[in-house]
C-alpha positions, 0 to 999 in steps of 0.5 A: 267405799263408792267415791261416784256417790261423794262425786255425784252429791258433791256436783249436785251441790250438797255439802260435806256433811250432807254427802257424810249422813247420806252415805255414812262415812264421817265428814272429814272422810268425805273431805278427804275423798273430794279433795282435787288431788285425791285419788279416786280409789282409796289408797291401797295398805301398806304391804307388808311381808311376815317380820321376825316371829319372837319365838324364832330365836327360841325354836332351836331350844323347842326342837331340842326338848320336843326331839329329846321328850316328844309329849312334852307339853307346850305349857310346860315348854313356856314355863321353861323359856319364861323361867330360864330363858327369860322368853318374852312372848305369850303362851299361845305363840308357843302353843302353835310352834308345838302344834305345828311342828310336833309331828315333824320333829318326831318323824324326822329322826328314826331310831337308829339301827339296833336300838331295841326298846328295852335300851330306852332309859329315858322310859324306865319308871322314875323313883318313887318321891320321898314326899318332900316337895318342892316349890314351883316358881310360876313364870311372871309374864307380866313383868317380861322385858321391862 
């Protein structure tokens, strides 16, 4: 914004709305700007440091999940806090806390020493389904905190 522009019309005796066509700021911005205890910069934001995320007190739960089934899948992951936890956030939210520390949370507990991969249970083929089906329950994020 070049307030010289608003000073200089302004001293040459155009009017707020003839400055506001020139220049192509609104009238009242013009106003504003050329008002005696105005500053000659535009004021600076507000600064503000990064507040509390809504997943920050959901990522012990994530970190748990992620350490115990390293593939789970973030979309998964949101179902589970929407339906369980009664998460309020969006998906996108969980989407990038998995991405971000997926790695290191599989890289940070090394399997201890004499664990073969023959002892891993948890990757022994589940059993077959008897074909009865159960229904699944899609979270309802609409209605989240209301």
């Amino acid at each position: 914004m070049e307030l010289r522009a608003f000073k200089a019309l302004a001293d040459a005796g155009a009017t707020w709305a003839e400055i506001a066509r020139e220049t192509g700021y609104d009238w009242r911005t013009v106003k504003r700007y050329l008002a005696t205890d105005a500053s000659s910069a535009p004021p600076a934001p507000a600064k503000r440091g990064p507040g509390p995320r809504l997943i920050d007190s959901y990522t012990h739960l994530i970190d748990a999940w992620l350490r115990r089934q390293p593939k789970l899948k973030a979309s998964v992951i949101w179902e589970r806090l929407v339906t369980e936890h009664g998460f309020c956030g969006h998906y996108q939210r969980v989407k990038i806390y998995v991405r971000e520390n997926r790695a290191r949370l599989t890289q940070a507990e090394p399997e201890p020493v004499g664990f073969t991969a023959g002892s891993r249970s948890w990757l022994a083929p589940k059993p077959r389904s008897t074909g009865v089906t159960r229904a699944r329950s899609r979270p309802r994020p609409g209605r989240c905190g209301s």
